[in-house]
C-alpha positions in Angstrom: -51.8 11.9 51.8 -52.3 8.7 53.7 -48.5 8.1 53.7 -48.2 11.4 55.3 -50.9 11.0 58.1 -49.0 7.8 59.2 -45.8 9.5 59.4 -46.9 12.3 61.2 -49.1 10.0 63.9 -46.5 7.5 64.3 -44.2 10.7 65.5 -47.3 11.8 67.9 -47.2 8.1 69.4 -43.9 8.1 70.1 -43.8 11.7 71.4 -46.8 11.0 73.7 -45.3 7.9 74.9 -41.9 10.3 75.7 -44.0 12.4 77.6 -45.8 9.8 79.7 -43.1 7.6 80.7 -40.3 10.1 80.6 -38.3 8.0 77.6 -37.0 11.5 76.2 -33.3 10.1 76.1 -35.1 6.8 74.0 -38.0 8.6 72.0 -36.2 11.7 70.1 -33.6 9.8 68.6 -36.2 7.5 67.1 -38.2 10.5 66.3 -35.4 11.5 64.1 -34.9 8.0 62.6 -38.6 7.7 61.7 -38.7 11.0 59.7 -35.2 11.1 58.2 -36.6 7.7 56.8 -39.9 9.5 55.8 -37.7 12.1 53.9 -35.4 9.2 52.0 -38.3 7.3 50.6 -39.9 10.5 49.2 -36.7 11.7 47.6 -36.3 7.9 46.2 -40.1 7.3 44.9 -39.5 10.6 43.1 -36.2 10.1 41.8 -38.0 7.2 40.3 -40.8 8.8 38.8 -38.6 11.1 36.6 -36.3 8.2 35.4 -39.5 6.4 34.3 -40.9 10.2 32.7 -37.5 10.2 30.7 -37.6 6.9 29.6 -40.9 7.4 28.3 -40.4 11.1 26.7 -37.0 9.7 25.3 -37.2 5.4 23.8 -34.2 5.8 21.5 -32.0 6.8 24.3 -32.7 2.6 25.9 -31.4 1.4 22.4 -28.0 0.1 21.0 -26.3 2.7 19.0 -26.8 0.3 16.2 -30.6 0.3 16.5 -31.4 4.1 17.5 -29.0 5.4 14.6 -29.0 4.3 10.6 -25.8 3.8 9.6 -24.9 7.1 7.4 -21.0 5.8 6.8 -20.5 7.6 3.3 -19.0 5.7 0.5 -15.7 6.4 -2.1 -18.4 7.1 -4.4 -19.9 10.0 -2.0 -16.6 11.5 -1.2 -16.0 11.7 -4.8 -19.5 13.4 -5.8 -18.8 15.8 -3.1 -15.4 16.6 -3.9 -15.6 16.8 -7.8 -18.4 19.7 -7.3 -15.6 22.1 -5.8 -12.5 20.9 -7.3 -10.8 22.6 -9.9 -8.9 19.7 -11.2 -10.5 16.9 -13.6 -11.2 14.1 -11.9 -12.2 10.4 -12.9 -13.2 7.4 -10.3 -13.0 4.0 -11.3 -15.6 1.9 -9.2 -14.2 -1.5 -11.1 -10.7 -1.4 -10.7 -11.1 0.6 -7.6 -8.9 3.9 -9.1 -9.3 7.1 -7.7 -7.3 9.6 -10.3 -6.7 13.5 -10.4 -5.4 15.1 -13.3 -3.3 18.5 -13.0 -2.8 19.9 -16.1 -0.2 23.0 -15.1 2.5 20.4 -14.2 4.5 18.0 -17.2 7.0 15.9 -18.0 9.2 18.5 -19.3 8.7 21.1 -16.3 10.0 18.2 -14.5 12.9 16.9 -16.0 14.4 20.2 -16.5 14.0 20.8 -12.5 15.2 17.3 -12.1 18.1 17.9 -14.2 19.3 20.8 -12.4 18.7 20.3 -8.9 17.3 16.4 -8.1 17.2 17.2 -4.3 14.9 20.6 -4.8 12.9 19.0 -7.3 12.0 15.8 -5.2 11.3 18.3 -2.5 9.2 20.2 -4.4 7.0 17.3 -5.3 6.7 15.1 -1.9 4.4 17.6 -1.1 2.4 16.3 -3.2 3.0 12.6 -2.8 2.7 13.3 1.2 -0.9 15.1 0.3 -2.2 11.8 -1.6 -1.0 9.2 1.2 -3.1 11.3 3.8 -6.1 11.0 1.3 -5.9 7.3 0.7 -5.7 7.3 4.8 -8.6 10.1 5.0 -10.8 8.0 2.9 -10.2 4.8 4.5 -11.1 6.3 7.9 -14.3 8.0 6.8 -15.6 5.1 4.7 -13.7 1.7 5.9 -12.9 0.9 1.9 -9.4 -0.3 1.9 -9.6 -1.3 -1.8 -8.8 2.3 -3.6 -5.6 3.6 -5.4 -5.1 7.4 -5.7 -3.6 8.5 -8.6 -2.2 12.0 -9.6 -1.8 12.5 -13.3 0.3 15.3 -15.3 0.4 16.8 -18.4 -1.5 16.1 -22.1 -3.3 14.6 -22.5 -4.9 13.6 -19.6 -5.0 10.6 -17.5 -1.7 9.5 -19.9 1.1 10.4 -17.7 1.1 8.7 -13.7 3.4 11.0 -11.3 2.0 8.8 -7.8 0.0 6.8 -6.9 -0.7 5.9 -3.3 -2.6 3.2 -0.9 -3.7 2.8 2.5 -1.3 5.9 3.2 1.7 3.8 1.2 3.5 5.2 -2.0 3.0 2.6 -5.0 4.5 4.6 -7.8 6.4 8.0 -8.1 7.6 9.1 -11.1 10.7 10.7 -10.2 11.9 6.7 -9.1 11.1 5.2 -12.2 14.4 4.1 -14.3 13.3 5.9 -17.7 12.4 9.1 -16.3 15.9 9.2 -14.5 17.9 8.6 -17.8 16.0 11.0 -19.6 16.5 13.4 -16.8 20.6 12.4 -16.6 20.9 13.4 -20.3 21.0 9.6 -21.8 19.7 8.9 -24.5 16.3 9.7 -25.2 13.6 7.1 -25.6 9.7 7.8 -25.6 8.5 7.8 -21.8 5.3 6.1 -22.5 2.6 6.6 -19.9 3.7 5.6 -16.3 1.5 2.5 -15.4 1.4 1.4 -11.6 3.4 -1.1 -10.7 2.8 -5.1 -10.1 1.3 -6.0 -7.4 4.0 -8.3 -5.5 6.2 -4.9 -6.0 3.6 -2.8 -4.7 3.3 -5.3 -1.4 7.3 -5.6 -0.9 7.6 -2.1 -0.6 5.2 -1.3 1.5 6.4 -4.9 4.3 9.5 -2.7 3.9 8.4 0.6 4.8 6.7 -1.3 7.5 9.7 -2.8 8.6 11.7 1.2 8.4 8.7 2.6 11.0 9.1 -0.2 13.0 12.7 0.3 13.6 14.0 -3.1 12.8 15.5 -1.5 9.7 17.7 1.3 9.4 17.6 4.7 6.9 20.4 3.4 4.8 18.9 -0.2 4.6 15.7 1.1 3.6 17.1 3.2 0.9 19.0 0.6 -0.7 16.5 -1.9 -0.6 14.4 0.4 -2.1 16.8 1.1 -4.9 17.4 -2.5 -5.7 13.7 -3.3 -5.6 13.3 -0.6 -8.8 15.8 -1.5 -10.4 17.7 1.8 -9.6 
């Protein structure tokens, strides 16, 4: 209220002294100045007093992400939980060796080499569906939890967890059945010999293949490169 009295009395002093010494020309432009000023101050002092209302009404909004949120980044072990309550498919996780594993009883080893046999192009095309879907969950993992240390592995046939048909990493293919040397002579009519259970490969393989995928999306290699120093690194 006091703030207001002065205002309006220090605009009656200056209008009085306008009226007595005939200063209109000097008086109403400082007239204006004095209560334009009057009007920036209130709209600042309550500006002020809201901010400092917020603040108040409001403390974790002041803090660092970090301190006004608990970390709630979900671990391997928590997307697993979550996903083995609505999957059809058996699933295993192994938190020592850091394996990840599905088992999919409907497909096996003889389903395959017959659809090899026939048509090798259809039948890798039939199953990089399913090697593309377990490079974009070792990817979708990572992103959601940060662990870089898990293999996926997709398992056919009987019994279970016996027979590997991929396995993937950090969105990079480790081992496909269809590449590996046995099941290819079994699958060219050669001589048969027991297939024992697919076993991921050593890791110094695992590494060059994936510093020569790298190299294939980076461009400095091309298609035809890739593929054939692919097949010698399998032994194909």
């Amino acid at each position: 209220m006091n703030e207001r009295i002065g205002c309006w009395g220090w605009l009656g002093i200056l209008l009085a002294i306008g009226l007595v010494y005939n200063y209109w020309y000097i008086v109403i432009p400082l007239v204006i100045v004095v209560y334009c000023l009057y009007r920036w101050r209130k709209k600042r002092d309550s500006k002020a007093g809201s901010a400092a209302a917020d603040s108040v009404s409001n403390p974790t909004e002041s803090l660092p992400a970090d301190v006004s949120a608990a970390d709630d980044t979900p671990t391997v072990k928590d997307l697993f939980d979550e996903v083995k309550t609505t999957s059809t498919e058996t699933l295993r996780l192994d938190e020592e060796n850091k394996f990840y594993d599905y088992q999919d009883d409907q497909l096996n080893l003889n389903v395959l080499l017959a659809a090899y046999h026939d048509n090798p192009g259809q039948a890798r095309q039939d199953i990089q569906g399913i090697v593309d879907a377990f490079c974009k969950l070792s990817r979708t993992v990572y992103e959601k939890t940060g662990d870089l240390d898990y293999s996926f592995r997709q398992y056919i046939g009987q019994p279970d967890f016996n027979l590997l048909l991929v396995q993937t990493k950090n969105g990079q293919v480790e081992y496909f059945l269809l590449d590996d040397p046995q099941f290819l002579r079994l699958a060219n009519g050669e001589p048969a010999r027991p297939l024992p259970a697919a076993t991921p490969m050593d890791e110094e393989l695992a590494t060059q293949l994936r510093q020569l995928k790298a190299l294939f999306d980076e461009g400095v290699i091309t298609q035809a490169e890739f593929e054939a120093k692919k097949r010698q690194l399998l032994g194909l």
